[in-house]
N, C-alpha and C positions, 0 to 999 in steps of 0.2 A: 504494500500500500504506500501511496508516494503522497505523501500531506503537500498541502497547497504554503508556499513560499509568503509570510507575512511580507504584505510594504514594510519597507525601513523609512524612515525619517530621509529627509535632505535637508532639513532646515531649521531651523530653531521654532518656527510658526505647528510644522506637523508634527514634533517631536512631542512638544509641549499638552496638541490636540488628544496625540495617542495615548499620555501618560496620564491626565486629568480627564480627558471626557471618554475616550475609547476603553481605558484599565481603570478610569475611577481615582482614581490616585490622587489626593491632596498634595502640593509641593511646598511641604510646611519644612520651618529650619530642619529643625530635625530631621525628616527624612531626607532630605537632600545632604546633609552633613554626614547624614548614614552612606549613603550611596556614592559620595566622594572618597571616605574614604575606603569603603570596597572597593571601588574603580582604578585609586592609586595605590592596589595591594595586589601585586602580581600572585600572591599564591590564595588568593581568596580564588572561593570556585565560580561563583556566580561570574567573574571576571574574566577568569579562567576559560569559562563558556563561552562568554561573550564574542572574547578575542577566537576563538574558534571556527566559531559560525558564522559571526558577522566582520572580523578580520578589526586591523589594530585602525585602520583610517575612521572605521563607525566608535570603536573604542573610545578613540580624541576624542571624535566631535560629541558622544555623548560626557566626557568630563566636560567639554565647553559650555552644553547647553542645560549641566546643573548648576554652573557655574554662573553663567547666564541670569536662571532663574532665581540663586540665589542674591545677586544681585538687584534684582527686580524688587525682590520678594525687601530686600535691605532699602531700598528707596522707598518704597510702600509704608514700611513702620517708621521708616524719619520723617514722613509726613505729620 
C-alpha cells in the first residue's frame, strides 16, 4: 500500500496554516520553545525523522518559521 505524499510547506504563510488550522496546534511560547529545541538536537528522534523524510533544507526552514513565529508571537505580548 503506497500512502499518499502530504504537501510540505514552502513558506512561512502554509507552514503556519498547517500547524494551527490543519493539526490544530496552538503556537504558544512554550511549545515553540519545545520544538526548537528538539529541532536543534540532532539525536532527538522526532528530528531524526524529520531530516529523513523530508531532508535537512525543510529541517532549516522549519527552525526558521518557529523562529519566525516566535517572534510574532514576542511582538504581540509587547503590545
Amino acid at each position: 500500500m503506497v500512502l499518499p505524499v502530504p504537501h510540505l510547506p514552502t513558506n512561512y504563510a502554509e507552514w503556519r496554516h498547517c500547524i494551527t488550522v490543519e493539526c490544530g496546534i496552538a503556537l504558544t511560547q512554550a511549545y515553540i520553545a519545545q520544538r526548537l529545541r528538539a529541532l536543534d538536537d540532532a539525536s532527538d528522534y522526532s528530528t531524526q525523522r524529520l531530516i529523513a523524510i523530508y531532508g535537512r533544507r525543510h529541517h532549516q526552514a522549519a527552525i526558521a518559521w518557529f523562529q519566525q513565529a516566535a517572534a510574532e508571537l514576542f511582538r504581540q505580548e509587547a503590545r
